[in-house]
C-alpha positions in Angstrom: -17.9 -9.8 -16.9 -18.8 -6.6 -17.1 -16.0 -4.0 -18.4 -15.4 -1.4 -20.4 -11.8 -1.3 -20.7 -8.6 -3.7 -19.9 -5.6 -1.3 -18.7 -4.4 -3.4 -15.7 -5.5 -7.2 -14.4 -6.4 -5.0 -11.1 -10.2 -4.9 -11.5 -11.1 -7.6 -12.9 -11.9 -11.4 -10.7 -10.9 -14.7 -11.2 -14.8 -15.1 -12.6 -13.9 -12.7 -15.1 -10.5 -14.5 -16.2 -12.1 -17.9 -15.8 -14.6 -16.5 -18.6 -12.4 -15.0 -20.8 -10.1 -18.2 -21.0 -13.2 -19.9 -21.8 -14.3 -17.8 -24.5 -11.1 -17.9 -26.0 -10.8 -22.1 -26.0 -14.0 -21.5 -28.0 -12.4 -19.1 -30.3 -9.1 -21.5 -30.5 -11.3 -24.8 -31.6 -13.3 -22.8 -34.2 -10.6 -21.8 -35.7 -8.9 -24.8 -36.0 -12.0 -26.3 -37.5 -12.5 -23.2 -39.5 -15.5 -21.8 -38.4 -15.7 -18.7 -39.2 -16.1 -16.4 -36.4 -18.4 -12.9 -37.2 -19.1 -11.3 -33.8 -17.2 -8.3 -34.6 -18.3 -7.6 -38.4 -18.0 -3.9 -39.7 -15.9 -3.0 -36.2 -12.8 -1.3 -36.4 -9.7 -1.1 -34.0 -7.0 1.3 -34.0 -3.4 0.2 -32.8 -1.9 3.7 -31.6 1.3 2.2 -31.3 4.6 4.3 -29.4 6.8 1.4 -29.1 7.8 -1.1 -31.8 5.9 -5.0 -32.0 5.7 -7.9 -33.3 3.6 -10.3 -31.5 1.0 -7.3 -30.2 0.7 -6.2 -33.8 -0.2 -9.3 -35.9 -2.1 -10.4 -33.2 -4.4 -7.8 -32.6 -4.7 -7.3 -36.3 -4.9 -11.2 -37.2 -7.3 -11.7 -34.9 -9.6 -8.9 -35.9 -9.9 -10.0 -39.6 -10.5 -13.4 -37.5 -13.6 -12.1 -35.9 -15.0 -10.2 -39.0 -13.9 -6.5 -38.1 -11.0 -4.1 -39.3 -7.9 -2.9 -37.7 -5.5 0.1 -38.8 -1.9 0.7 -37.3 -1.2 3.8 -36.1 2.8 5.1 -35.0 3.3 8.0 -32.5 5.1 9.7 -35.4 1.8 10.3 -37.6 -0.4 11.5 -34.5 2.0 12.9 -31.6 -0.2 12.2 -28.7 0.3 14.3 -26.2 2.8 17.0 -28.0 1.0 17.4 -31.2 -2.5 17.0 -30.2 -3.4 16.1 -26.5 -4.4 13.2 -25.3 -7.9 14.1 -24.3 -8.5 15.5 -27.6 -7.6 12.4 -30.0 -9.0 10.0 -27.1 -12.5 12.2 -28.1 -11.8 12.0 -31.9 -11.2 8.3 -32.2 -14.4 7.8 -29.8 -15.8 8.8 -33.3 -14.3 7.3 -35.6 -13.8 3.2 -34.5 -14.9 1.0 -32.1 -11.9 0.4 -30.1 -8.3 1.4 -29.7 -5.0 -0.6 -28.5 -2.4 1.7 -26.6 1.0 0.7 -26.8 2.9 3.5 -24.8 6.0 4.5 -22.8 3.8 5.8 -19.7 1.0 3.8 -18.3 -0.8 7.4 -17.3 -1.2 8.1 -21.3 -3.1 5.3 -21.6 -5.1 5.5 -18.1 -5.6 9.3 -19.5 -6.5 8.6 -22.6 -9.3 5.6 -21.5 -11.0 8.2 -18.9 -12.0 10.4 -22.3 -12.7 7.8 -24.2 -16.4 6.1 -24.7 -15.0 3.0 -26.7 -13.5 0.4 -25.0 -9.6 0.8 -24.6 -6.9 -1.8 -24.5 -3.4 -1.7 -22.9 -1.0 -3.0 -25.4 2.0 -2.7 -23.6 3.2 -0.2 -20.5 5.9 0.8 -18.9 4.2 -0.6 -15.7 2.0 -3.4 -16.8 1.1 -5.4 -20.1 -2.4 -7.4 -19.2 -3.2 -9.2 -22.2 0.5 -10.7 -21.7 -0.2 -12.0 -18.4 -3.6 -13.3 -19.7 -1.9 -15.5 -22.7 0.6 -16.7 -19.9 -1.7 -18.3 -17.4 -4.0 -19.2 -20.3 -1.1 -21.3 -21.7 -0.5 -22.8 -18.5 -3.3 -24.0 -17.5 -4.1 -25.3 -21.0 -0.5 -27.1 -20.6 -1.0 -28.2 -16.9 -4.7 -28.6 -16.7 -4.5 -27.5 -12.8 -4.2 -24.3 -10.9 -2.5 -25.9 -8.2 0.8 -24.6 -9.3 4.4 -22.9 -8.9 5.5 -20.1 -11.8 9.2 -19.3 -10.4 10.0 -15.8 -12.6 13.9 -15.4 -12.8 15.4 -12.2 -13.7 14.3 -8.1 -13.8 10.9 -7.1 -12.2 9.2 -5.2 -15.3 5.8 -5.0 -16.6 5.5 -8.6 -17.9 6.6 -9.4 -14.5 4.3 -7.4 -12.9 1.1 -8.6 -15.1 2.2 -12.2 -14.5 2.3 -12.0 -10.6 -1.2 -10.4 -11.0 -2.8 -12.8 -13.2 -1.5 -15.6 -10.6 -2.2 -13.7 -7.6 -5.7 -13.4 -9.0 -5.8 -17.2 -10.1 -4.6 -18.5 -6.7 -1.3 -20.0 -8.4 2.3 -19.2 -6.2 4.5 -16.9 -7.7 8.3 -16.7 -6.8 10.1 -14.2 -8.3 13.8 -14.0 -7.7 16.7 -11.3 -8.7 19.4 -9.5 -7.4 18.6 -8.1 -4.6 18.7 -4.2 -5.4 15.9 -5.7 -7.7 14.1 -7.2 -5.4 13.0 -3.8 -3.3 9.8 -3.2 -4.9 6.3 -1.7 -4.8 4.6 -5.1 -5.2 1.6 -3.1 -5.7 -0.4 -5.3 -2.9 0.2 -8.3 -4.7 1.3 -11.2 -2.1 4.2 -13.4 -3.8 7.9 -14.4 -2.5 11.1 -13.5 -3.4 14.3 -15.3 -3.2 17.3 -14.1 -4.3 19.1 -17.4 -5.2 17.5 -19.0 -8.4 18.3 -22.5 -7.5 16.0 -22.0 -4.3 13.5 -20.3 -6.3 13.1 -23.3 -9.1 12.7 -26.1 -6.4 9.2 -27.9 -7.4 8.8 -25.2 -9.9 5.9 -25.7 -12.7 7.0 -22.7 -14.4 9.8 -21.2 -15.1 9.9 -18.0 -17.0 12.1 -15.3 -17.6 12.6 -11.9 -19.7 15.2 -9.8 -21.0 17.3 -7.9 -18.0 16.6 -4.4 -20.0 13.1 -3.5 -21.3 12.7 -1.5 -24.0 13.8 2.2 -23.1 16.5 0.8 -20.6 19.0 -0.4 -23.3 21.4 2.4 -22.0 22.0 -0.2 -19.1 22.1 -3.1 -20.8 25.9 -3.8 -20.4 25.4 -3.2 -16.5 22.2 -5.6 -15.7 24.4 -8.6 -18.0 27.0 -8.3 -15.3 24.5 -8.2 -12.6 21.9 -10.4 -14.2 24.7 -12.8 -14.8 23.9 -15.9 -12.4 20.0 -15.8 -13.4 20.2 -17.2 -16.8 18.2 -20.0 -17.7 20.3 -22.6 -18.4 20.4 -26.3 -18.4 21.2 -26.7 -14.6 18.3 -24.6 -14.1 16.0 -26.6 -15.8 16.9 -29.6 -14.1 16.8 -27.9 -10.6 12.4 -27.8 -10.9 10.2 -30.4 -11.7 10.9 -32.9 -14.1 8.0 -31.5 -16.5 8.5 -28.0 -15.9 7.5 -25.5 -19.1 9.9 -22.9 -19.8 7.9 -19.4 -21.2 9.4 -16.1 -22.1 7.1 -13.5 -23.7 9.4 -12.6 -26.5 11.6 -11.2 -27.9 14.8 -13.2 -26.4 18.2 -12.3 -26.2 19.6 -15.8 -26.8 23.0 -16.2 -24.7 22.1 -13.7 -22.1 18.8 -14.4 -19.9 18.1 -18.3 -21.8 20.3 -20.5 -23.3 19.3 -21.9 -26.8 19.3 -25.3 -25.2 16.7 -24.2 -23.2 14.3 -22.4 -25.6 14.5 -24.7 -28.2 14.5 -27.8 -26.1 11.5 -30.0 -25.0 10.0 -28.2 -21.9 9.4 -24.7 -23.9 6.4 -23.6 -24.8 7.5 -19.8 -25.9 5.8 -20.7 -29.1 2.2 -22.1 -27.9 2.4 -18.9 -25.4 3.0 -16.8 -28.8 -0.1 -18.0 -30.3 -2.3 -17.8 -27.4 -1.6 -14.1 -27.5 -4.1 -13.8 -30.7 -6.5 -16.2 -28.9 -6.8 -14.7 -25.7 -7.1 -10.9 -27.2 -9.6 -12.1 -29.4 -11.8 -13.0 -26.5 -10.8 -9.8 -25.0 -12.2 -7.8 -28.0 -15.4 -10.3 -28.3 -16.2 -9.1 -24.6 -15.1 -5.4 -24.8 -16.3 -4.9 -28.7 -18.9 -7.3 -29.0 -22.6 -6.4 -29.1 
């Protein structure tokens, strides 16, 4: 694999997956067995964050203390990319100063913009358009679940980044995607990705695998919120939903949830989720990310 950044799942193979998810089942055992880990000693990453986290956060910064390097947080507020400074300029500053940078921003173009000045490898955090290392952690989980790629994710609710990552990580893996939503959700640039859509969620969970959802409003859409619960009301993950797929389907959401709206507590607390595991395997996965991006 040979890359220097990770903005979008677009460029990079199945190969290049396939090595990554191996890398990181290495990283996962020696950690467990507490081996410790120094392929990034003295390296430092910055997290230029403009939207809050939890998981992204800890992760990236857990998992660099992990593999022997440094991290430092850094908010919008302290730097104002792209209205204090532009983005050009601090993507040409930090070149200097560490060895890689995670992006979390509003508009995929800052980070695409900042990456094409940049000589260190960058990271996409979180977009408005796509979140990679999401999609990664998903399909890592599964298959570390379901030991097969000869699978059915069935994705119920708003077309969003995490959406978007996941069809692309299983469009790339050969897994079928069904994604299903109201129907003035449903007209969409699929971006050349080839999956299905079915507006009923019944139809969509038949012989389903997977069944994951999200919240109906993404961060900077909470001025819509009250709208998409009245539209997003039928596509809740509940019980009966459960019970339409297969009898050992997993149920994922990437977190946060809005318990009561898009899953039921029943649901993401019962026996078939693994929101948790797929938590974890964030830190796992972007620790192989920064071994291949970062490491020497």
């Amino acid at each position: 694999m040979k890359h220097k950044h990770l903005l979008t799942l677009d460029d990079y193979s199945r190969a290049d997956i396939e090595e990554l998810f191996k890398i990181a089942t290495e990283l996962k055992t020696n950690l467990r067995q507490g081996k410790d880990i120094n392929t990034l000693y003295k390296k430092t990453l910055a997290l230029i964050f403009e939207k809050p986290s939890a998981r992204t956060r800890t992760s990236f910064e857990v998992g660099m203390v992990q593999l022997g390097g440094h991290s430092m947080f850094v908010q919008q507020s302290e730097i104002g990319m792209n209205n204090r400074e532009s983005i050009s300029d601090l993507s040409k500053n930090y070149s200097r100063f560490v060895d890689g940078v995670v992006i979390r921003a509003k508009k995929h173009s800052d980070i695409v913009e900042f990456a094409k000045n940049s000589s260190i490898p960058v990271i996409n955090g979180l977009s408005d358009s796509h979140h990679p290392c999401q999609g990664l952690a998903d399909i890592f989980t599964i298959v570390e679940k379901k030991k097969s790629l000869d699978l059915k994710v069935a994705y119920i609710g708003d077309y969003n980044n995490v959406s978007r990552s996941l069809a692309n990580a299983c469009h790339k893996m050969g897994i079928e995607f069904v994604i299903s939503s109201p129907n003035k959700y449903l007209n969409f640039d699929s971006e050349g990705l080839s999956f299905c859509r079915e507006e009923d969620p019944i139809a969509a969970v038949k012989d389903a695998d997977v069944i994951y959802t999200d919240v109906w409003a993404s961060m900077g859409q909470e001025d819509e919120l009250e709208k998409r619960k009245k539209e997003f009301s039928k596509y809740a993950v509940n019980d009966r939903l459960i019970q339409s797929a297969k009898k050992d389907v997993l149920f994922m959401h990437c977190l946060p949830a809005r318990r009561g709206e898009e899953v039921m507590d029943s649901v993401i607390d019962g026996s078939h989720s693994v929101v948790f595991d797929q938590a974890e395997n964030r830190m796992h996965i972007q620790k192989a990310v920064l071994v291949k991006l970062m490491g020497n």
